[in-house]
N, C-alpha and C positions, 0 to 999 in steps of 0.2 A: 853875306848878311843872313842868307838861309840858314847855314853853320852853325854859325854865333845863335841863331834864334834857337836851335835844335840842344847843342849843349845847354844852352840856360834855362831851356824847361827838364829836361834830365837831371840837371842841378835841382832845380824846383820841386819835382818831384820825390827827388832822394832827401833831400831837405824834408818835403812833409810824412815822410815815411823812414826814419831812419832803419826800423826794425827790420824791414821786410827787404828779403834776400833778394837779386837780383840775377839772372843768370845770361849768357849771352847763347844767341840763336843755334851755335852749333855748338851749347852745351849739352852731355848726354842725361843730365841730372831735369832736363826740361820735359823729359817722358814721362807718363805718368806709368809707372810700374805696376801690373796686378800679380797677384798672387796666384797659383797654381789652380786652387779652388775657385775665386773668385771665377777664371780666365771659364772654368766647366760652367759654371754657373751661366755665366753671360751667354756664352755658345749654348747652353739648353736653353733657358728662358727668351733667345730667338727663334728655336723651333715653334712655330704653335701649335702644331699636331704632340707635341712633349707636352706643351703646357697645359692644352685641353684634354690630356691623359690625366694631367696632376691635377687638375679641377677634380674631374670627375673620383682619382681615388681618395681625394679629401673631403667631398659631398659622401662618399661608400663609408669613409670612417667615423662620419660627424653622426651618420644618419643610422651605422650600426651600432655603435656604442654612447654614445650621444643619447641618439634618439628613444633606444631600449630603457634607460631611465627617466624621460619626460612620459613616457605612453602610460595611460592610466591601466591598463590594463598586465596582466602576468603573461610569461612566455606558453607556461600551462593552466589559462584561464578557460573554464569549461562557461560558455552563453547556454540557454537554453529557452525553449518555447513550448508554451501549452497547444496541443493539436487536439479537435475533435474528430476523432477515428473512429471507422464502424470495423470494428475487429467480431471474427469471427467468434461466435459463442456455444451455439449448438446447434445439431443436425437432426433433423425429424425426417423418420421414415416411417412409412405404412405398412404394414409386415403383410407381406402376398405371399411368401415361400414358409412352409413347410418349418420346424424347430426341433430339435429331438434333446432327450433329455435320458439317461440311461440310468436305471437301477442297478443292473452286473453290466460293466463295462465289456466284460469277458463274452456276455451274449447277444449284447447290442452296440457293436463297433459300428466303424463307416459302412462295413459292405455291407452289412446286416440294415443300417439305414435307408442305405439305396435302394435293396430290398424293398424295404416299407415303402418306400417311396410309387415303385411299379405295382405293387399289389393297392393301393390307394388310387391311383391314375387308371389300373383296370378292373377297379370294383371287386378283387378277391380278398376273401377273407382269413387266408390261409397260403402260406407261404415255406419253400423250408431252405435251408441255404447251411453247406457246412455240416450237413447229417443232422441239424437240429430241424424241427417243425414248428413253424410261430404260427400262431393266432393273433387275425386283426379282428380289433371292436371296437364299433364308432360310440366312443361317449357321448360326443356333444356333435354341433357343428366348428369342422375344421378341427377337431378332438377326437385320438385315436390311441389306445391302449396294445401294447404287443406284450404277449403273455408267453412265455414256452415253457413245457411241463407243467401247464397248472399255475404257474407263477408270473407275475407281472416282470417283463424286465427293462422295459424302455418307454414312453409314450413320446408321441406324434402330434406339436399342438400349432399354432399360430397367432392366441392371445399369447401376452407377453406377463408374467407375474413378477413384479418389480417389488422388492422390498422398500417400506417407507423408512427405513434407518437406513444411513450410511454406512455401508462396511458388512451389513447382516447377511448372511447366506442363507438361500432359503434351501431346506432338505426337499429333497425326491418328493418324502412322502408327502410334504407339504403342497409341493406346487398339483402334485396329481390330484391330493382331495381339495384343493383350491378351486382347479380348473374343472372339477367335475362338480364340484357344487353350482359353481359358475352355470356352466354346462346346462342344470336341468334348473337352473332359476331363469334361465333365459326362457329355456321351453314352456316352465309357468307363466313368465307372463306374455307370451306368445300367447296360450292357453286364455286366459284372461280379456286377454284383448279381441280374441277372436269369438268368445262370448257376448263379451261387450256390446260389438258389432251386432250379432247375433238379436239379443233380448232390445237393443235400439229399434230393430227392423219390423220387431214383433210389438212394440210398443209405440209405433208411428199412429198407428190407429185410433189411440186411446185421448179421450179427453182432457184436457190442462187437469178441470177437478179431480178427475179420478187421479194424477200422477203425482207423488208423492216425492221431496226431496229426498234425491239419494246422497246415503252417509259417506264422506270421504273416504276414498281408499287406505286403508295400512299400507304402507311401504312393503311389497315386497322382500322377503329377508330368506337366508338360507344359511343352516351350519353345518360344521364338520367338527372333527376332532382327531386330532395329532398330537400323541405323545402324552395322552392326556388332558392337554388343552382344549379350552373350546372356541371354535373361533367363528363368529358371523360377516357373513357376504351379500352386500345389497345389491340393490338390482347396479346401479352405478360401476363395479366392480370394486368395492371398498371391501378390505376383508380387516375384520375388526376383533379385539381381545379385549372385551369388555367394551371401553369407550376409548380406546387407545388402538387408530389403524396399525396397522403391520405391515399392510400390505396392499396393493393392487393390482387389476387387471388392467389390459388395453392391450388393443390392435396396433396403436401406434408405439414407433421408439424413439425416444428423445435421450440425444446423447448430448453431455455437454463435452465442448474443444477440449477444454482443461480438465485432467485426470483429478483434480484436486478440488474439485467443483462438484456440490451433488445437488442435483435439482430435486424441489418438493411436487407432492401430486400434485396441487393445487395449482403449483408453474405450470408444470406439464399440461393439463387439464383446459384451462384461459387458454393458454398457445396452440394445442391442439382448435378449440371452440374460435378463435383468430383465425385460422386456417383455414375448417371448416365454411367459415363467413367469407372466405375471399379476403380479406382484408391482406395488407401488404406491412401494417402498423402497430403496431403493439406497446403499451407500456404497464409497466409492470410495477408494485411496492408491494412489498412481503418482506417476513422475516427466516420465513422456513429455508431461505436456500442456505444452506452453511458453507463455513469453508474449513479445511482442514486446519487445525489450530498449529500453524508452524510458523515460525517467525520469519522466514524468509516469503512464505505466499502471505503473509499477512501484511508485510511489507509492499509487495509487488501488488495485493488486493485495493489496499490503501491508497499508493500512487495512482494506479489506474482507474479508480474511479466505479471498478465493479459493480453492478447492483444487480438487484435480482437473489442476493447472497446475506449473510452475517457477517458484512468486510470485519475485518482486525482494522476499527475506526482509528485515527492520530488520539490523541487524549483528551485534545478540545471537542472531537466529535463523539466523544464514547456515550455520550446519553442520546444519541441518534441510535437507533435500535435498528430502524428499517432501512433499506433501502429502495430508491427510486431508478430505474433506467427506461431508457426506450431501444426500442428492438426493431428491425427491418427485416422482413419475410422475403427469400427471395426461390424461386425455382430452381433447381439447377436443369443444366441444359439437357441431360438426359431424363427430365421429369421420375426420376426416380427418389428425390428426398425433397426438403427444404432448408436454408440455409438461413442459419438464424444471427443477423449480424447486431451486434451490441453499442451505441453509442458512447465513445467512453473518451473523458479528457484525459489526455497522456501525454507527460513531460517527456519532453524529447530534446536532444541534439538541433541547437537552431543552425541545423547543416544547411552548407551553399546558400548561404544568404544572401543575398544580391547588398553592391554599396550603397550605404547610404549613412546618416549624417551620425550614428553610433558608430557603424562599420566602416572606416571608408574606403576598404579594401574587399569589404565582405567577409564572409567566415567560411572556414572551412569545414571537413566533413565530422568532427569534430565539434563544430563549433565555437570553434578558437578564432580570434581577430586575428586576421590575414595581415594588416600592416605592422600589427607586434611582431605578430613569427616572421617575416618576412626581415623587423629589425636584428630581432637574435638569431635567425637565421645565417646574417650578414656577420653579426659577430663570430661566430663558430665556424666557419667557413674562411673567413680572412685571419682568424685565431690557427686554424689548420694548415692552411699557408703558409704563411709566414714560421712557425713552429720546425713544420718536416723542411723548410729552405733552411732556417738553421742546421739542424741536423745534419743535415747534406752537406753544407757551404764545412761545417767543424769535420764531419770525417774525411771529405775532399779535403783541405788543405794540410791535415796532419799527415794523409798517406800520398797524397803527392806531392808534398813539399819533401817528405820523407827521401819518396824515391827519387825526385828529381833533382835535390843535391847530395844525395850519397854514389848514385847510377852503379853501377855490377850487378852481382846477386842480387840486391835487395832490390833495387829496381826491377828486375827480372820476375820478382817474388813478387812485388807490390804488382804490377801492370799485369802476370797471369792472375791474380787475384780479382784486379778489373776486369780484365776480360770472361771470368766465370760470370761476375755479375750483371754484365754486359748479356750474357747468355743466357742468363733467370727470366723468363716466363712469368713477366711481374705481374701483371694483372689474372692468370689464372689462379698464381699462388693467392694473390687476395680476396678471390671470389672464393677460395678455399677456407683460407683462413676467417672470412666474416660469416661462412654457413657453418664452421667449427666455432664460433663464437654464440652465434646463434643457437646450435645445440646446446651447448655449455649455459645459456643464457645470462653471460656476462651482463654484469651491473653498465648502464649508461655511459658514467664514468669514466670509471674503467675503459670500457670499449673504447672512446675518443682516444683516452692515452695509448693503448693498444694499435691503434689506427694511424695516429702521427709516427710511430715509430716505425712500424710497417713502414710505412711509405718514404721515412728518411732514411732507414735503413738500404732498402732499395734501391734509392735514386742516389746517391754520393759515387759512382763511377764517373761518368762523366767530368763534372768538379775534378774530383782527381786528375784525368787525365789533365784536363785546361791547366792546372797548377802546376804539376809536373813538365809539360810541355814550356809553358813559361817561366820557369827555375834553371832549364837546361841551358834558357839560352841568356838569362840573367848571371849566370855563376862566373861565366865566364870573363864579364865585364871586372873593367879595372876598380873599382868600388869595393868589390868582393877581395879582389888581391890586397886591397887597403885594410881591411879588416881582419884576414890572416895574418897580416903582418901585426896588426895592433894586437894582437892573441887574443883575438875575442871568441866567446865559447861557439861550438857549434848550433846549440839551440840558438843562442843568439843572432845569429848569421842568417838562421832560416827563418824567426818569427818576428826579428827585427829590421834584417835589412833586405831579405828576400820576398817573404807573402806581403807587407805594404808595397812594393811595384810592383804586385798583382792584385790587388785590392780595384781597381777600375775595372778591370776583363771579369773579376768575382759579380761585380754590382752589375754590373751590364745584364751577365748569364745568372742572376739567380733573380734580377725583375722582371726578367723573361722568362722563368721557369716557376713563378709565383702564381698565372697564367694556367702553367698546365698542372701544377697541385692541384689548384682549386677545381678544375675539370675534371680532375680524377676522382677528387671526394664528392663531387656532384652525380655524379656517373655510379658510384659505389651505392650513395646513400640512394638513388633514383633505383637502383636495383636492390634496396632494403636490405644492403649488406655494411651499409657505412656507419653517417651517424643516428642513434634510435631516438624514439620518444624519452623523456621531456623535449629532450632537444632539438631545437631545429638548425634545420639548415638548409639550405636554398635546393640542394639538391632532393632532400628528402618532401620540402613541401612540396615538390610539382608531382613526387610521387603517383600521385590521384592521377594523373595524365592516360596513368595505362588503363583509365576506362573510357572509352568513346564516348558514353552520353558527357563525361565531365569534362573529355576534349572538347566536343561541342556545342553544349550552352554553358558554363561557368570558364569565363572569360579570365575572371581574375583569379584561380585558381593558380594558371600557370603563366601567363604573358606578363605579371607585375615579377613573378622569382625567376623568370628565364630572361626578359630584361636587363634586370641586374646582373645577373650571372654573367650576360654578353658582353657589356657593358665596363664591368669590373676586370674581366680578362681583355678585350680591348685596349684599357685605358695600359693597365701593367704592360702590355707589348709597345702601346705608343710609348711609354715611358723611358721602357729598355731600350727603343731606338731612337727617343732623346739622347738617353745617356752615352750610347754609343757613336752615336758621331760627336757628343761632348767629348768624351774622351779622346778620342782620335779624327780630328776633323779629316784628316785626307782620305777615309773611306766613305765620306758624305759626296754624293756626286752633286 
């Protein structure tokens, strides 16, 4: 009854399915057969250390080349930030030593100075040095005249005679009838004053009625004349040509930082009067300070904010004539000058900028967003990889498929050929060749193509050998005997039925040696011999690394591109030994 019950549903069944094949249990057509690939496939995508390799180098591809075209920003996009900086602007010193100034150089050298110098320190008025005889004469205070033979040849002063034009030089004869005018306009009103004093003491006595308003003083005035000119000296130290200064005296010097910069009396004058007051503060509007009219400090005037000067205004500012600045006084530590620092806004590099919601990587010392470069970084780096494995994978299998199915001579020829390159000193040749690059100053470019091929050139022994090795022991097989028999060409034999059953042991060793490329152009470009600006690449951004302070406080400088970098070489090695136990499961333990 069971029987009967079992056939008539098999009847029933084949009744409602006439189409559909039927096989019995120890048919072999009931396996389900895979394919070659399919079989690698399944056997990888059970490893999960393969498949969390292949994650990650398809997150590395999505996010380098991907990601470099959503980034609002360029690979060489310069940020930048306004900073208020107190940059140094001028130095004021009080002149305490000695200045000399020579009419015949010939008779009033250095030693002849030092001279002066000991005859003035021991009150002689007469000195001789060299078979010549000088004569000292005190013009003034701190004012001394050296004469030999009758004739004036050098004097001895401590005020400072500053021309009021930029660039004017003042002659000998000039500064000496300057300073001696100076000189005895001082002692008049020395004179004056001690009078003053004087006729005050004698007129204490006298009654309100009897004292009569006294008339204002005249200014004090004194002249010379040079070269014909006439020129007046107030008590002030203004030396003047007509109503047009020339010139001035003062004890003090004010230098400004920038050779290109000439300060007016008037600067000078305030800042000294600043000083004198104690004050630590100063601010300044004038128009007398100039600047050298050249187009590149008028530029640098303009950016920086200078005052105190006649910047070279932008266009929109050119009906602003003056300038405004403020100014900080400060000591220096040997109380020898003062330090006159300038507040000034100045566009800068918004270097090492910490993350945040523009940056979210931060910027580098540049200024450049970190997670841009960071994505073409990744480009150019996995583009260099992948490139010199070609390279290598093409001249490994043409010379060892070469030698390992022809073997004699030529194999003999091919394999000492390997073994020279095998002996090449690859990474000093490169450090050679990228500081010969560098001298040359190869274009960018250029350089990258230069670089892939370096290094594929280099690296294809290996490859060789693995081809050759596995050819040797492929020729032999009866496949090959089938194919001489068919008279198929030799190329044929080697490109068609030889390097595809080496193509598994190729993929294996060249996703694992994808790995050490990219370590190597990491390593090149991290010693600024690999790849240059525009370009990035992960090895070049951590660059900066090799300064301490940026190893230890700018975090994301180097730990977001050494990340990756770890990461991306990791994932390639887990990959490669997916692939190889795909290919060959009995070496998987």
């Amino acid at each position: 009854m069971s029987q009967f019950d079992d056939t008539n549903k098999e009847t029933n069944e084949t009744t409602a399915n006439p189409n559909e094949e039927h096989y019995s249990l120890n048919d072999d057509r009931r396996v389900k057969v895979l394919s070659p690939g399919a079989l690698v496939a399944k056997r990888f995508f059970r490893n999960r250390l393969a498949v969390v390799g292949l994650s990650i180098l398809i997150f590395m591809f999505v996010f380098s080349f991907i990601g470099g075209l959503l980034s609002p920003y360029g690979e060489d996009e310069f940020f930048y930030r306004d900073d208020q900086i107190n940059k140094e602007f001028a130095v004021v010193t009080e002149n305490s030593d000695f200045r000399y100034l020579a009419k015949d150089s010939s008779l009033f050298g250095s030693p002849v100075q030092a001279q002066t110098m000991l005859a003035i320190q021991k009150g002689n008025a007469e000195f001789s040095y060299s078979g010549n005889n000088y004569t000292l004469t005190q013009e003034g205070t701190d004012f001394y005249s050296i004469a030999s033979g009758g004739s004036i040849v050098g004097i001895a002063y401590k005020d400072i005679v500053s021309s009021s034009t930029e660039g004017q030089a003042l002659s000998f004869e000039f500064v000496y009838a300057a300073l001696k005018s100076h000189a005895a306009l001082e002692q008049e009103v020395e004179n004056e004053a001690a009078q003053e004093t004087a006729g005050a003491s004698e007129a204490a006595g006298a009654t309100d009625d009897a004292a009569e308003p006294a008339a204002p003083d005249a200014p004090a005035v004194k002249t010379f004349t040079v070269d014909g000119l006439t020129y007046t000296i107030d008590e002030d130290g203004g030396v003047l040509q007509g109503d047009t200064e020339v010139a001035y005296i003062s004890r003090y010097i004010v230098q400004a930082i920038m050779p290109d910069i000439f300060l007016s009396r008037d600067f000078k004058e305030k800042l000294i009067d600043t000083i004198a007051a104690g004050e630590s503060k100063f601010t300044y509007t004038d128009e007398s300070l100039i600047m050298d009219d050249d187009a590149t400090a008028a530029e640098d005037s303009a950016e920086d904010g200078i005052g105190a000067m006649d910047d070279a205004l932008p266009e929109e500012d050119s009906s602003a004539a003056s300038a405004t600045a403020e100014y900080t006084i400060e000591r220096s530590q040997n109380h020898a000058n003062w330090i006159i620092r300038q507040q000034q806004s100045s566009r800068q590099y918004d270097s090492y900028s910490f993350p945040s919601s523009k940056h979210w990587l931060g910027t580098d010392k540049y200024g450049m967003d970190m997670l841009t470069r960071l994505m073409y970084g990744g480009r150019v780096s996995l583009m260099i990889g992948f490139i010199v494995i070609i390279i290598e994978t093409v001249l490994g299998v043409i010379m060892g498929g070469i030698a390992g199915y022809f073997g004699g001579w030529i194999d003999n020829l091919i394999m000492r050929l390997v073994d020279i390159f095998y002996c090449i000193p690859s990474m000093p040749i490169i450090l050679i060749l990228g500081a010969a690059m560098d001298q040359q100053r190869v274009e960018p470019g250029r350089r990258l193509i230069y670089l892939m091929l370096i290094l594929g050139i280099l690296g294809w022994a290996g490859i060789a050998r693995l081809v050759r090795g596995q050819i040797l022991s492929l020729r032999e097989q009866e496949f090959m005997t089938a194919t001489e028999a068919c008279g198929i060409s030799i190329k044929s034999r080697i490109f068609k039925h030889l390097i595809p059953n080496v193509i598994p042991q190729l993929i294996v060793n060249c996703t694992m040696g994808l790995g050490s490329v990219i370590i190597t152009e990491a390593t090149l470009s991290f010693l600024g011999l690999g790849v240059k600006f525009p370009f990035a690449s992960w090895g070049n951004i951590i660059n900066d690394v090799n300064n301490t302070h940026v190893l230890t406080t700018y975090w994301f400088i180097w730990i977001p591109a050494g990340t990756l970098l770890l990461l991306t070489v990791l994932a390639f090695n887990l990959v490669g030994d997916g692939l190889r136990d795909a290919f060959d499961p009995k070496m998987k333990r």
